[in-house]
C-alpha positions in Angstrom: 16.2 42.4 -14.4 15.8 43.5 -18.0 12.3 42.6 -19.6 10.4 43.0 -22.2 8.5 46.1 -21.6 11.0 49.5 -22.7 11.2 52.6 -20.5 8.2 54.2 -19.7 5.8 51.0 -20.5 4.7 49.2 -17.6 3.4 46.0 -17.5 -0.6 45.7 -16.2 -0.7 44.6 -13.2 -3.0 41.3 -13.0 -6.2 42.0 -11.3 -6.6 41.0 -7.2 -8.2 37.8 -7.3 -5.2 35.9 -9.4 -2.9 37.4 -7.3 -2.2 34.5 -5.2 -1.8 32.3 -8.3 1.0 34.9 -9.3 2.8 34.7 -5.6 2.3 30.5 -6.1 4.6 31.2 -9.3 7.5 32.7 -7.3 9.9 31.0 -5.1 7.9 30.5 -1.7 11.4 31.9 -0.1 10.9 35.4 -1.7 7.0 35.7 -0.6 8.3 34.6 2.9 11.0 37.2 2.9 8.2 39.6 1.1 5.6 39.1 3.8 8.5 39.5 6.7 9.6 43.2 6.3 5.9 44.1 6.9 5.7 41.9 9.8 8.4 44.3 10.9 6.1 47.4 10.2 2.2 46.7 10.8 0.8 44.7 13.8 -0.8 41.6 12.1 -3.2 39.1 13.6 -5.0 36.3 12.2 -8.6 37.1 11.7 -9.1 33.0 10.7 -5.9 31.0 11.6 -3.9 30.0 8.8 -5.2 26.1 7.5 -4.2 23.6 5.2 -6.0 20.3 4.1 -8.3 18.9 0.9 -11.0 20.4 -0.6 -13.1 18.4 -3.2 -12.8 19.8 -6.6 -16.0 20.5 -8.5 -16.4 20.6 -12.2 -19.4 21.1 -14.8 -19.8 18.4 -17.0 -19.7 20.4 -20.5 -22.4 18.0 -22.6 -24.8 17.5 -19.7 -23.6 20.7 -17.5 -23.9 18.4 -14.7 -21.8 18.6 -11.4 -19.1 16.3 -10.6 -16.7 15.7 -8.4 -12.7 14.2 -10.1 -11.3 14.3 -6.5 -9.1 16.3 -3.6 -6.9 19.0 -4.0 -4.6 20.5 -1.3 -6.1 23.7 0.0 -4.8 26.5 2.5 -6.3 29.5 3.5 -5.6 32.5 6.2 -7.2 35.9 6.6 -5.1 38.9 8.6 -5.6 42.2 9.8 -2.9 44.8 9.7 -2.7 47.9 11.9 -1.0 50.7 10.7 0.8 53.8 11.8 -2.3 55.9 11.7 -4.3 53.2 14.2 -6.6 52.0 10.9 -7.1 48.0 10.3 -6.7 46.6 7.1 -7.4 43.1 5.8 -6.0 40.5 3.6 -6.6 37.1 2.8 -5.8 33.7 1.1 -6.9 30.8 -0.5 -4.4 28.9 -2.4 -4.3 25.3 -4.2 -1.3 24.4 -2.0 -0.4 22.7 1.1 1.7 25.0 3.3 -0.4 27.0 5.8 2.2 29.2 6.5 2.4 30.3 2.6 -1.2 31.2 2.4 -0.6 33.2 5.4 2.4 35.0 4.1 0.3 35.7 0.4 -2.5 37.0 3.2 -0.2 39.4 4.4 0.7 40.9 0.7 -2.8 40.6 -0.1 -3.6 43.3 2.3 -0.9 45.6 1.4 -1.3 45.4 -1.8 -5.1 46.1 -2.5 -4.8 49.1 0.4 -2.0 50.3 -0.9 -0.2 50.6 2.5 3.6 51.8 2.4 5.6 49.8 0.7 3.9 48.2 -1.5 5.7 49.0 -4.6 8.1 46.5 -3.4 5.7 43.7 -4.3 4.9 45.3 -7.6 8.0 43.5 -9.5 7.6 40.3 -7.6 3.6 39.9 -9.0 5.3 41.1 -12.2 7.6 37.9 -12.1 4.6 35.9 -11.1 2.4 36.9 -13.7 5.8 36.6 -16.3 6.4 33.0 -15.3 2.7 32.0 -16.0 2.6 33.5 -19.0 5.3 31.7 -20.1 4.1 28.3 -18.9 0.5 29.2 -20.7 2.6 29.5 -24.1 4.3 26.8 -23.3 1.7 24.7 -23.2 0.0 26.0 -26.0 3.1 24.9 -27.8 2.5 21.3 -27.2 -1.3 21.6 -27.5 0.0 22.8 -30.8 1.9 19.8 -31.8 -0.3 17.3 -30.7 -2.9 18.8 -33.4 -4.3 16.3 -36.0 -5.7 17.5 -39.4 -8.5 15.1 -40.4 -9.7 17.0 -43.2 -7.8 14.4 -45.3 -10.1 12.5 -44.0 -13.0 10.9 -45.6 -11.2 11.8 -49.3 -10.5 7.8 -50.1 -13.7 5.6 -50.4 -13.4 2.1 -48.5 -14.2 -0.7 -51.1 -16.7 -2.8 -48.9 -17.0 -5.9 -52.0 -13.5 -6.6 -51.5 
């Protein structure tokens, strides 16, 4: 797959914690079939069973900076451990705006290889790389529209209202 970036340039890698939003970008297929071939190599368990359900979204009002509540969002969440070849445990986790339990478990899974760095992970590299690709282009996207939606209201205010009339 031909990108932007030339020979030699790598694209930075997003940092850990929007990692799952990157793996929420892809085709839920592909971080199934990710998470699989290390099923194959490590010994995983759950440390917290995989769940899915609502959690209540909290925002900060912005003029009062008071707390309130616009409603539910879908939530799923799992936390492994991974043994590997040299008998050490590693951990990964999840928490994802999305309903499949079984998703949050598989971004769990490349969670923990990833940020230890266990072999193989430089499979997932270019599938965070599409992740992180696909969001940016949904960002400018939507800055696109924010864009035409702008009114200029500095013509504003130019042309007195007659109020005898």
């Amino acid at each position: 797959m031909a990108g932007p970036e030339t020979a030699g340039q790598q694209q930075a890698l997003a940092p850990r914690h929007q990692w799952p939003r990157c793996l929420l970008a892809v085709d839920a297929r592909e971080v199934r079939a990710a998470a699989a071939q290390f099923e194959q190599a490590f010994l995983i368990e759950d440390v917290q069973l995989p769940q899915s359900g609502l959690g209540l979204m909290k925002i900060r009002d912005g003029a009062m900076g008071e707390l309130y509540f616009p409603g539910e969002i879908p939530l799923a969440t799992a936390r492994v451990r991974m043994l590997a070849a040299d008998q050490t445990w590693y951990e990964g986790a999840a928490q994802v705006m999305d309903d499949r339990a079984s998703l949050a478990r598989a971004i769990a899974v490349l969670d923990g290889v990833l940020a230890n760095q266990l072999p193989g992970y430089e499979t997932l590299i270019p599938l965070l790389q599409k992740g992180q690709n696909r969001l940016a282009a949904q960002a400018k996207e939507r800055k696109a529209l924010l864009e035409t939606t702008r009114v200029n209201f500095s013509s504003l205010g130019h042309y007195e209202e007659d109020d005898h009339a």
